[in-house]
C-alpha positions as CSV (number, residue, x, y, z in Angstrom):
1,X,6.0,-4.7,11.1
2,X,5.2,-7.2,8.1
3,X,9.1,-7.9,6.3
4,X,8.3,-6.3,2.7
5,X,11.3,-8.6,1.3
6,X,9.2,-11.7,2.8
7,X,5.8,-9.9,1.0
8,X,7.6,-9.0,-2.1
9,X,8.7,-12.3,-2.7
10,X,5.4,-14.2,-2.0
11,X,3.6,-11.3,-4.4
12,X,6.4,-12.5,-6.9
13,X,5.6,-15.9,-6.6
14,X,1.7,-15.1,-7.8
15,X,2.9,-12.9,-11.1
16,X,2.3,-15.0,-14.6
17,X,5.5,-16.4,-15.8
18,X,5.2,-13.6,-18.6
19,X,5.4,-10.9,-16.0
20,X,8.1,-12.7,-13.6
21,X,10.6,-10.1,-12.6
22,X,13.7,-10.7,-10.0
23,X,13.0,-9.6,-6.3
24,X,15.9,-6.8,-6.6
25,X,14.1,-5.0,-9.5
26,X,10.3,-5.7,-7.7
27,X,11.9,-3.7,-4.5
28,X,13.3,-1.2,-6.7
29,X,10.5,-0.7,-8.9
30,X,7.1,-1.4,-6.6
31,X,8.0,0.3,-3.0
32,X,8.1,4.2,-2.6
33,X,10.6,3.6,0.5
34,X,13.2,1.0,-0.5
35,X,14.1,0.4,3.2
36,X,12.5,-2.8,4.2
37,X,11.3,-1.1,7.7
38,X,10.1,1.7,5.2
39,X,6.3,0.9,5.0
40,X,4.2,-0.3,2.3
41,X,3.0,2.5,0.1
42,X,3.3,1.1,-3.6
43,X,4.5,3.1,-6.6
44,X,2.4,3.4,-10.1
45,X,4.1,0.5,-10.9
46,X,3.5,-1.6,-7.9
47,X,-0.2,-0.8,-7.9
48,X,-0.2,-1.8,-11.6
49,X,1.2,-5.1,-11.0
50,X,-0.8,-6.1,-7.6
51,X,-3.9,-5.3,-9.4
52,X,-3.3,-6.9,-13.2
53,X,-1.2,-8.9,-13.2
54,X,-1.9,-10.6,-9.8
55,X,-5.3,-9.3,-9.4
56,X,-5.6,-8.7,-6.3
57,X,-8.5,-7.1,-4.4
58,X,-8.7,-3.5,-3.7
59,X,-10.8,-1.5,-1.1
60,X,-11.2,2.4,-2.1
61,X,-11.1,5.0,0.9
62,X,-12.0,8.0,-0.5
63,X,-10.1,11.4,1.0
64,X,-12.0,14.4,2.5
65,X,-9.2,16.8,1.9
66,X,-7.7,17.0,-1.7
67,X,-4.2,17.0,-2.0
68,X,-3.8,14.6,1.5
69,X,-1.0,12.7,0.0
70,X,1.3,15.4,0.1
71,X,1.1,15.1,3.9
72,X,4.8,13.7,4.9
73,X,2.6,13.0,8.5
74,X,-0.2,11.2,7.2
75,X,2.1,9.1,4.9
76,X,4.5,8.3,7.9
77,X,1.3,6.8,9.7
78,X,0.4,5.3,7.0
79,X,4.2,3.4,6.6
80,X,3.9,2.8,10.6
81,X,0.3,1.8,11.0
82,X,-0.4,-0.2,7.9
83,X,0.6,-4.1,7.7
84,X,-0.6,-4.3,4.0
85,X,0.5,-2.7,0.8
86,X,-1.3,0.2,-0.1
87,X,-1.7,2.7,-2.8
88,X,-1.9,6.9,-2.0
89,X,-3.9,8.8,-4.4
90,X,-4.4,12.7,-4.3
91,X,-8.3,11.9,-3.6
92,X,-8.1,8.5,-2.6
93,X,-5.9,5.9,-0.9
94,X,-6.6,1.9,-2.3
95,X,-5.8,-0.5,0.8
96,X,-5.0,-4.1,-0.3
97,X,-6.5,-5.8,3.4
98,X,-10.2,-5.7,3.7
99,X,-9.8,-5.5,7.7
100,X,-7.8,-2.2,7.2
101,X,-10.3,-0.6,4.9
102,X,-13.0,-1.9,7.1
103,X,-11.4,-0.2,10.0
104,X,-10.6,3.2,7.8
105,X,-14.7,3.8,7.0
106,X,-15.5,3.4,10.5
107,X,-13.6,6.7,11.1
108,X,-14.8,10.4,9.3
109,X,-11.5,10.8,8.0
110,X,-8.0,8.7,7.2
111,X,-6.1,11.0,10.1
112,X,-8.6,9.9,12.7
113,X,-8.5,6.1,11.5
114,X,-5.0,6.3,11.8
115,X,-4.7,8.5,15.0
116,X,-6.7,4.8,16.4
117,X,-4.8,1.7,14.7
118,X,-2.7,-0.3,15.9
């Protein structure tokens, strides 16, 4: 499992000095779980930043069933599975590693993509 202090601080390192903010309030303020064994899943603000301010590149799965994200299973595989920050719509999820949302289209469905990955 990838150290989300380690990843939050490299991510930290990318920001624009103008949007620089200390690693205590990036934890606080970008991670749904605050645990650092807690998975990846980024809040609104998290997103924001990884995709404005540091631009990073995102890769859209689209959901087959609405509402998947209030699915305590699917986002506990998602936290275990996934080695890359990732953002949970209600129709969508946005994965921030091109090899993960490579792997999640091969599947029909997220739950059978993440039934699969290691």
């Amino acid at each position: 499992m990838p150290n989300k202090l380690d990843i939050t601080e490299e991510l930290i390192s990318y920001l624009p000095d103008e949007d620089k903010v200390s690693v205590e309030q990036a934890m606080v303020t970008w991670w749904f779980n605050l645990r650092d064994e807690g998975g990846l899943r980024l809040t609104n603000t998290g997103y924001s930043t990884l995709c404005k301010s540091i631009k990073l590149q995102t890769y859209r799965f689209e959901l087959n069933r609405p509402r998947a994200w209030k699915n305590k299973r699917l986002i506990l595989a998602l936290d275990r599975k996934l080695k890359w920050p990732y953002y949970l719509e209600k129709s969508w999820v946005d994965f921030f590693n091109s090899k993960e949302a490579m792997m999640a289209r091969m599947y029909p469905d997220l739950e059978s993509f993440l039934d699969l990955y290691n």
